[in-house]
C-alpha positions as CSV (number, residue, x, y, z in Angstrom):
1,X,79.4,82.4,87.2
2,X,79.4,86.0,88.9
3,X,76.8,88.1,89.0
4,X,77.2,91.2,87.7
5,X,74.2,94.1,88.5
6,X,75.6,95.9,84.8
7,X,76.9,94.3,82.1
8,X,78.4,96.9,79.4
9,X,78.4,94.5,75.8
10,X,80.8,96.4,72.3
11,X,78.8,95.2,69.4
12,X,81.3,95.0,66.2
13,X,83.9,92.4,66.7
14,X,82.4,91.2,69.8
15,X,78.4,90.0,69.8
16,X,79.1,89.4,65.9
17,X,81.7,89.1,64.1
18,X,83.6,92.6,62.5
19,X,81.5,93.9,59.1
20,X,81.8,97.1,59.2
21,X,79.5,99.7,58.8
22,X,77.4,96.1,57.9
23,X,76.5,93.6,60.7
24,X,78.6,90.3,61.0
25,X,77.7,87.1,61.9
26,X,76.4,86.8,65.1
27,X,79.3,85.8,67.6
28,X,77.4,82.5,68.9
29,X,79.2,81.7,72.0
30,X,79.3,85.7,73.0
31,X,75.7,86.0,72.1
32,X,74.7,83.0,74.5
33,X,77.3,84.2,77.7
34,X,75.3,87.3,77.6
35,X,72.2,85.8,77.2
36,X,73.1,83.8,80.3
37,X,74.0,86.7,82.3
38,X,71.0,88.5,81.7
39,X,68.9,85.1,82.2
40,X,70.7,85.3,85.8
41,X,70.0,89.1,86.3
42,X,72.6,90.9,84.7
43,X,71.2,94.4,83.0
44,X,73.1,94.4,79.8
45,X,73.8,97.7,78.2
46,X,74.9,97.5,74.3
47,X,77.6,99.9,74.4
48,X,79.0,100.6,70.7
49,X,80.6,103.7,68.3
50,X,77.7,103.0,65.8
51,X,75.8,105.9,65.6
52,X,72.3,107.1,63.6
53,X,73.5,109.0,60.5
54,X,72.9,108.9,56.9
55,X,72.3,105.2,57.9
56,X,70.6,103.9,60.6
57,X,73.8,101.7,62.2
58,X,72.6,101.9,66.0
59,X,69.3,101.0,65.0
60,X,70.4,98.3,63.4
61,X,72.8,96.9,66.3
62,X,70.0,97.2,68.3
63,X,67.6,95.0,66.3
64,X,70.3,92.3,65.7
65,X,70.2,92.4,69.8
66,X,66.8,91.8,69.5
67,X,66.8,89.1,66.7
68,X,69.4,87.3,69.2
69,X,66.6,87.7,72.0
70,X,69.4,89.8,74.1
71,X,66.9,92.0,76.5
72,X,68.4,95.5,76.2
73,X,68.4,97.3,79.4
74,X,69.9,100.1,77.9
75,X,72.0,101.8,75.0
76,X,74.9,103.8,75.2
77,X,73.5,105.0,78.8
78,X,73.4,103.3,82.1
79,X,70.4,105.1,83.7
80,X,71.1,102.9,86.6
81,X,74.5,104.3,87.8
82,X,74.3,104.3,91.2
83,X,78.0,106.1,91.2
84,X,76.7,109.4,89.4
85,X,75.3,111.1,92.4
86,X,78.5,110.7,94.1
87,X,80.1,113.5,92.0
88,X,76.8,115.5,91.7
89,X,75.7,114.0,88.2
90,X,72.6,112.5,87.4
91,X,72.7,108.8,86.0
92,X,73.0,109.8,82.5
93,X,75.5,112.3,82.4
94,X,79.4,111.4,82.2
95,X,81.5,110.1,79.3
96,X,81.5,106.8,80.1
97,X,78.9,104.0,80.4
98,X,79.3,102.4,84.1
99,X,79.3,98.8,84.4
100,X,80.3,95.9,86.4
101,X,81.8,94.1,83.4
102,X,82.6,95.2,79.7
103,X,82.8,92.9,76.9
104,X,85.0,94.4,74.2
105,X,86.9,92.5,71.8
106,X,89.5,95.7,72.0
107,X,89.8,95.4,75.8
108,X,92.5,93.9,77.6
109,X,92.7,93.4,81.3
110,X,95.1,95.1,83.4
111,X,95.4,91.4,84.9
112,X,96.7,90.2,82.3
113,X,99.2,92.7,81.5
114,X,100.0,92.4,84.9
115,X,100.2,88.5,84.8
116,X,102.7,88.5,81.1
117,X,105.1,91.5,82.3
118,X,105.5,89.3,85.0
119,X,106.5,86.6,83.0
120,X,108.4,88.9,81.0
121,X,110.4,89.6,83.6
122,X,110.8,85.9,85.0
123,X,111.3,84.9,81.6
124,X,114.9,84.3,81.7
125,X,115.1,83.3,84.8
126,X,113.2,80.2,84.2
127,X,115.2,79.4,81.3
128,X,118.2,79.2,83.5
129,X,116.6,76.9,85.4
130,X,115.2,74.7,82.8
131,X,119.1,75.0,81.5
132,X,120.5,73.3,84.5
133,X,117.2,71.1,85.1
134,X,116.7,69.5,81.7
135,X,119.7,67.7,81.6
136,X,119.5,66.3,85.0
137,X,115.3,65.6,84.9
138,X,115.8,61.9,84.6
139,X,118.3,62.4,87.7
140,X,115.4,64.2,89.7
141,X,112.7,62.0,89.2
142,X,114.4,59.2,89.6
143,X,115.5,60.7,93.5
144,X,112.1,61.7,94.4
145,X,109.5,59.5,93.0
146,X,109.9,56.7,95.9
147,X,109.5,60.4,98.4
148,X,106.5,61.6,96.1
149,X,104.8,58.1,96.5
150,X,105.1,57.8,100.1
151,X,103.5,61.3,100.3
152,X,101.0,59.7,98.1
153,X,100.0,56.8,100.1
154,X,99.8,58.9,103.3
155,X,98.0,61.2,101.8
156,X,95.6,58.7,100.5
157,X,95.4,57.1,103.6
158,X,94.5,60.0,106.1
159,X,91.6,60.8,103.4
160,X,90.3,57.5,103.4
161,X,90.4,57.5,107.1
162,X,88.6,60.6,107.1
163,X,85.1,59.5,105.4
């Protein structure tokens, strides 16, 4: 597993499960990845919309976080941003909580919208393939399976004689 220095953790719908304004169950697998990070170093920051208003809905994310014995290293803050004094700010100041990975269950990565438009866009292209390939599969394997276990064998062989 990575080690990441911040780790920026949503709380409704991600380290339990979505209640709104109440808390939900905690998220058991979520819980214990982030446990694990901060176990291996990670400074996790609970980084959530739940405010302190008429009731007290941050303080109560944050003592679900410490029912679930995830060390807070912050909330809604990264005083550790080593990036502020870059642009002249002090750790705490700017919109947005820095961090080497967010856990959100809104967030998507631009990976993976990278990854499906691709197959989007290659989409039909494999169809046509599989179109012209389906009907003949039986043809294909039949014409390279003796190839594919030569390839085998050698292969087997020069690893064997390598050890």
């Amino acid at each position: 597993m990575p080690k990441y220095e911040f780790v920026a953790v949503d709380f409704d719908g991600t380290l339990c499960t979505d209640a709104f304004p109440e808390i939900g169950t905690p998220k058991r697998f979520v819980v214990d990845y982030v446990k694990r990070l901060a176990a291996e170093g990670s400074k996790i920051i609970l980084y959530t919309n739940g405010e302190n208003g008429t009731r007290r809905l941050l303080d109560e994310a944050v003592a679900f976080c410490k029912a679930q014995e995830i060390p807070l290293y912050a909330v809604n803050e990264n005083p550790g941003n080593p990036h502020a004094a870059k642009i002249g700010l002090k750790p705490s100041d700017g919109r947005k909580v820095f961090a080497d990975l967010y856990i959100d269950d809104k967030a998507v990565n631009p990976l993976a919208i990278e990854a499906f438009g691709a197959v989007e866009i290659i989409a039909p292209y494999l169809q046509q393939i599989s179109a012209i390939i389906g009907p003949n599969l039986r043809q294909i394997v039949e014409t390279t399976a003796p190839h594919l276990r030569r390839i085998a064998a050698l292969f087997g062989q020069s690893w064997r004689d390598g050890q």
